[in-house]
C-alpha positions as CSV (number, residue, x, y, z in Angstrom):
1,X,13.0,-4.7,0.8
2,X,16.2,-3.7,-0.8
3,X,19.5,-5.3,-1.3
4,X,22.4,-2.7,-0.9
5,X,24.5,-3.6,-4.2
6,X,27.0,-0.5,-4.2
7,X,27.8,1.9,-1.1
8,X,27.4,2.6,2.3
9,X,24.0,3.4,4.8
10,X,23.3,4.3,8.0
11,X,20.4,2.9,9.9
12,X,18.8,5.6,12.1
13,X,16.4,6.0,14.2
14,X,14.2,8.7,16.1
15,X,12.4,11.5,15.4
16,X,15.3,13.3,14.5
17,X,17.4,10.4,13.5
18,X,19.6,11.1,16.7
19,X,20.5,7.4,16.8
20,X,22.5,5.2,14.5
21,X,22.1,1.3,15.1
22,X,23.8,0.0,12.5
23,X,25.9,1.0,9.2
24,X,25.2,-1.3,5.8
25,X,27.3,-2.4,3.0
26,X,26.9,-4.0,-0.1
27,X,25.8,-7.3,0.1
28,X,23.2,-6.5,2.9
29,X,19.9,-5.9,2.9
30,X,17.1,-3.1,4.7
31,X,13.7,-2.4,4.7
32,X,12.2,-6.3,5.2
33,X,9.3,-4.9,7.4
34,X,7.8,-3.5,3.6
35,X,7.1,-7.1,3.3
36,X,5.0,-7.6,5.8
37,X,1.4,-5.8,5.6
38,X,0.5,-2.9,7.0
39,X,3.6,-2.7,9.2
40,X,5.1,0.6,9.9
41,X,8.9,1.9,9.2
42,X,10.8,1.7,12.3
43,X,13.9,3.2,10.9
44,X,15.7,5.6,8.3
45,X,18.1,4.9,6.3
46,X,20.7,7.2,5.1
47,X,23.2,6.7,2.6
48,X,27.1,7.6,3.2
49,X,27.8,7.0,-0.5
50,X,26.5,6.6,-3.7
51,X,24.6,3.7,-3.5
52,X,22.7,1.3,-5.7
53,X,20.1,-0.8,-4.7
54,X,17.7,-3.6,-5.7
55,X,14.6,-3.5,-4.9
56,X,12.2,-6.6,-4.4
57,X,8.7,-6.7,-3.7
58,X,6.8,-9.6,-1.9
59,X,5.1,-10.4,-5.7
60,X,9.1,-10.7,-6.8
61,X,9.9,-12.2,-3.8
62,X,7.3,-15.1,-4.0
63,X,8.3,-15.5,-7.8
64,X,11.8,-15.8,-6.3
65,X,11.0,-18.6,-4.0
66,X,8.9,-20.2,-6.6
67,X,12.0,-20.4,-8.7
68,X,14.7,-22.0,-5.6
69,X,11.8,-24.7,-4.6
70,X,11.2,-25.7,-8.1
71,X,14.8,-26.2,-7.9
72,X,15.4,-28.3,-5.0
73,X,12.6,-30.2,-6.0
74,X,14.2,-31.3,-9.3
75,X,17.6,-32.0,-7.4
């Protein structure tokens, strides 16, 4: 998964990315389907800008929501 930090993306999809469904800015995120296993892309992404990104894994992700339950718990 990534989290769009700087610039601007289209979201396309088709074999030859003839349709845009949606256009990103920073502050959103794409590619949450990595997190699942073995599930396929389902779109491009193309970037209008320079962009920067983040880039989280399910290992940082879980380390992530390890960290927010510990705490709520202590809250």
């Amino acid at each position: 998964m990534f989290v769009l930090l700087k610039g601007s993306v289209l979201v396309t999809k088709g074999l030859h990315k003839e349709v845009m469904l949606a256009q990103l800015n920073a502050g959103d995120f794409f590619g949450e389907l990595s997190l699942l296993p073995r599930k396929p892309r389902s779109t491009t992404i193309i970037a209008k800008s320079e962009v920067i990104t983040w880039k989280i894994d399910s290992q940082s992700l879980k380390s992530l929501e390890l960290g927010i339950q510990n705490k709520i718990q202590f809250k």
